[in-house]
Each structure stands twice: as C-alpha cells, then as structure tokens.
NUDREN-493741 format. One record per residue: residue number from 0; residue in one letter; chain; x, y, z of N, C-alpha, C in turn. Coordinates in steps of 0.001 Angstrom, whole numbers. Example, Ala and Ser with C-alpha at 12.3 -4.5 7.8 and 13.67 -1.06 7.14 Angstrom:
2
k:r:c:nX:nY:nZ:caX:caY:caZ:cX:cY:cZ
0:A:A:13190:-5690:7800:12300:-4500:7800:13200:-3300:7800 .
1:S:A:12850:-2250:7080:13670:-1060:7140:12900:30:7870 .
***
This chain:
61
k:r:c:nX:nY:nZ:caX:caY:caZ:cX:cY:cZ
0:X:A:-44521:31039:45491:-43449:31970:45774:-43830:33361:45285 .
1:X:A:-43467:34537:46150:-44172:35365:45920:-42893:36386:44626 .
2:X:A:-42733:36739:43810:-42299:37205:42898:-41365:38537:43011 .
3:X:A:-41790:39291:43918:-41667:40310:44483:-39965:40459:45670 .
4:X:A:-40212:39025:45940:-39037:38783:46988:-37975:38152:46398 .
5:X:A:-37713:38378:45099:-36810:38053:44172:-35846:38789:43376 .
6:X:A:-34738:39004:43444:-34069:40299:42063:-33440:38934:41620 .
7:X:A:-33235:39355:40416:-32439:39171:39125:-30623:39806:39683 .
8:X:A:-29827:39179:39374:-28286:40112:39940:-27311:39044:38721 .
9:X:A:-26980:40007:37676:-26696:39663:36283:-24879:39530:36607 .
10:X:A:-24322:38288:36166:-23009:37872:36153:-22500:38466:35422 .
11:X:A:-21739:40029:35535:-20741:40042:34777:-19899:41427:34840 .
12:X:A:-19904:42125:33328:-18548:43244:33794:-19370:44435:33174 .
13:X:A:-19440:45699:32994:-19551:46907:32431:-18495:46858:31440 .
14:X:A:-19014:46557:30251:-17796:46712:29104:-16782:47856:28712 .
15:X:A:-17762:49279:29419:-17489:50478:28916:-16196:51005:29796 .
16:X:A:-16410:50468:31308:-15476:50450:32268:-14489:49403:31947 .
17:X:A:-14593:48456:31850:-13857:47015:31812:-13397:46602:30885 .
18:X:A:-12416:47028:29714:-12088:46719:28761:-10641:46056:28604 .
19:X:A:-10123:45245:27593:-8839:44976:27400:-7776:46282:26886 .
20:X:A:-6337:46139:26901:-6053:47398:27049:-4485:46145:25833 .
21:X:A:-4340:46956:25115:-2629:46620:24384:-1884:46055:25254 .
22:X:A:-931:45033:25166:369:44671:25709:897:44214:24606 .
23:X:A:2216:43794:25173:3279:43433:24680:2823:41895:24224 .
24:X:A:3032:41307:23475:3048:39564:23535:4341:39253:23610 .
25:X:A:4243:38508:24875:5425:37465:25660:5444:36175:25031 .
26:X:A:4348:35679:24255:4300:34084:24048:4074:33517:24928 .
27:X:A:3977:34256:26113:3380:33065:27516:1618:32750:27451 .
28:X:A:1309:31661:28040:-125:31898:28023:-568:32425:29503 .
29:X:A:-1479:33162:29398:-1322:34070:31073:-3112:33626:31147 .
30:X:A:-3445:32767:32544:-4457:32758:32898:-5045:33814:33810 .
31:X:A:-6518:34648:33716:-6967:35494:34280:-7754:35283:34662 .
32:X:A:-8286:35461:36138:-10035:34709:36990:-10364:36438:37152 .
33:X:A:-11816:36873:36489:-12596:37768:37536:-13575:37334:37296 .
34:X:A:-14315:37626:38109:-15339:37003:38987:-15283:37117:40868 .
35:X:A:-16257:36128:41031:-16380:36158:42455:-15881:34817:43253 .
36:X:A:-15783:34772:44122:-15406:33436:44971:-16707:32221:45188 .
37:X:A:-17414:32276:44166:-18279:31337:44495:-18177:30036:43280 .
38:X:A:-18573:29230:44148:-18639:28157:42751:-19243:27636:41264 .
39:X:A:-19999:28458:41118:-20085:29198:39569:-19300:29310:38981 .
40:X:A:-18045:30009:39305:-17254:30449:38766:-16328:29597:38657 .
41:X:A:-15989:28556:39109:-14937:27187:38915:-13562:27309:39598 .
42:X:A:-13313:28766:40778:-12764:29011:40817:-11288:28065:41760 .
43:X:A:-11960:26981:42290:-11539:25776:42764:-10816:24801:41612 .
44:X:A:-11030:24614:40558:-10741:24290:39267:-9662:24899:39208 .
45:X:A:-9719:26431:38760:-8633:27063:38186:-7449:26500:39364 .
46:X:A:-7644:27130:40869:-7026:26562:41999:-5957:25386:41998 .
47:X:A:-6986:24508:41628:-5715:23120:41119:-5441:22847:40154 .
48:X:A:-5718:23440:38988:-4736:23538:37592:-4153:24200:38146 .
49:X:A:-3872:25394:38777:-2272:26616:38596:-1170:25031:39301 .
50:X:A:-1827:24632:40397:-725:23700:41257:180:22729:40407 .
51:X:A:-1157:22067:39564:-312:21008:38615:380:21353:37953 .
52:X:A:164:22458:36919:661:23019:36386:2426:24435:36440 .
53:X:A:2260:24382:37860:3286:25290:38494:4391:25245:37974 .
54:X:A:5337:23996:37475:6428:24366:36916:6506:24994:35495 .
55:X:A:5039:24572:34549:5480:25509:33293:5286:26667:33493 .
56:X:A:7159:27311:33089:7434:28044:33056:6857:29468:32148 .
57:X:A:5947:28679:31025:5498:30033:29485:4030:30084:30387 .
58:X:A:3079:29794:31552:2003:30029:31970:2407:30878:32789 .
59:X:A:1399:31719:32860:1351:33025:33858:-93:33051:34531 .
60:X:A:-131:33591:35839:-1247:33612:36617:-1385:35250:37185 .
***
C-alpha cells in the first residue's frame, strides 16, 4: 500500500472553539451526541436508549 494515498482525519473538537459554557443545574441528567453519523460513534445505541428510556421524565436529550 502506497503511503502517500492515505491522510490521517483526527476524531474530534477544537477545544479553543468548543468549550463548555455555565448553566443553571436542573438535576436532570441531559444526554449530548456530537460527533458524526457514523458508527464509531454509537450513535444507534444512544438512538435506542432515548426510546426506552422516553418516559423518564429528569433525562434530557
């Protein structure tokens, strides 16, 4: 394989741009996906936990 016909493309965020920011605490637990739509990311997972999970009320999506 020739070496050349290859990049490197690094999973993730610019910290300097992408940071957490203060809120309020609700006591809810609030789930957050970024990322991409591929399956790496589990994002099929998260998918059917929110479903099962849909009636508790203290989770946030």
């Amino acid at each position: 394989l020739n070496e050349k016909k290859f990049k490197r493309i690094w999973v993730g965020a610019d910290e300097s741009i992408f940071y957490p920011i203060k809120q309020k605490e609700t006591g809810d637990f609030v789930v957050l996906f970024f990322g991409t739509f591929i399956p790496l990311q589990g994002v099929e997972t998260i998918i059917k936990s929110a479903k099962k999970l849909e009636n508790q009320k203290d989770i946030r999506y």
